[in-house]
C-alpha positions in Angstrom: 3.1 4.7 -1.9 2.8 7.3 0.9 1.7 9.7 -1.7 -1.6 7.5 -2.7 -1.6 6.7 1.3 -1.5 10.6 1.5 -3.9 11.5 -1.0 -6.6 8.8 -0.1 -6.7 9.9 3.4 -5.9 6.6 4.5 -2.4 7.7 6.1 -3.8 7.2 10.1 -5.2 4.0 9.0 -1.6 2.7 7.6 0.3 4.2 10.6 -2.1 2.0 13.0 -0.7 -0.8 11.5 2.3 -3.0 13.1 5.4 -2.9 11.5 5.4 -6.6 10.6 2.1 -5.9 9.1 3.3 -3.3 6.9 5.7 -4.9 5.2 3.7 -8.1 4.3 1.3 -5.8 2.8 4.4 -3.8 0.8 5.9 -6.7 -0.6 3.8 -7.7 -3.3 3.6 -4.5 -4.4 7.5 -4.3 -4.2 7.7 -7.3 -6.2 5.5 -6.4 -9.2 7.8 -6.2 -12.3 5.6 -4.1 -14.4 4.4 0.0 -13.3 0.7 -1.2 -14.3 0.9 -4.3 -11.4 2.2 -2.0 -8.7 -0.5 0.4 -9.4 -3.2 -2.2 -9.3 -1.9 -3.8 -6.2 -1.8 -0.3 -4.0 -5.0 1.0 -5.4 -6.3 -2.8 -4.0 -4.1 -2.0 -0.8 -5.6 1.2 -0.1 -9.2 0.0 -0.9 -8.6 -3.0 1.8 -7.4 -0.2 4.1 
């Protein structure tokens, strides 16, 4: 996750969030069973960011 935050520039924009806010936003993404969910769900995290 902080690699694609890294890589997408988006890394000030995730560190200006609160705390609380990050880990509502990490959780689905935690939760996703499959590789190919968890991939979908940050590459939709990082667009929203």
């Amino acid at each position: 996750m902080l690699l694609a935050l890294r890589q997408s520039e988006r890394l000030t924009a995730w560190n200006a969030l609160t705390p609380g806010k990050r880990r509502g936003l990490i959780a689905p993404i935690e939760a996703a069973a499959r590789p190919e969910t968890r991939a979908k769900r940050i590459a939709a995290l990082l667009r929203a960011l």
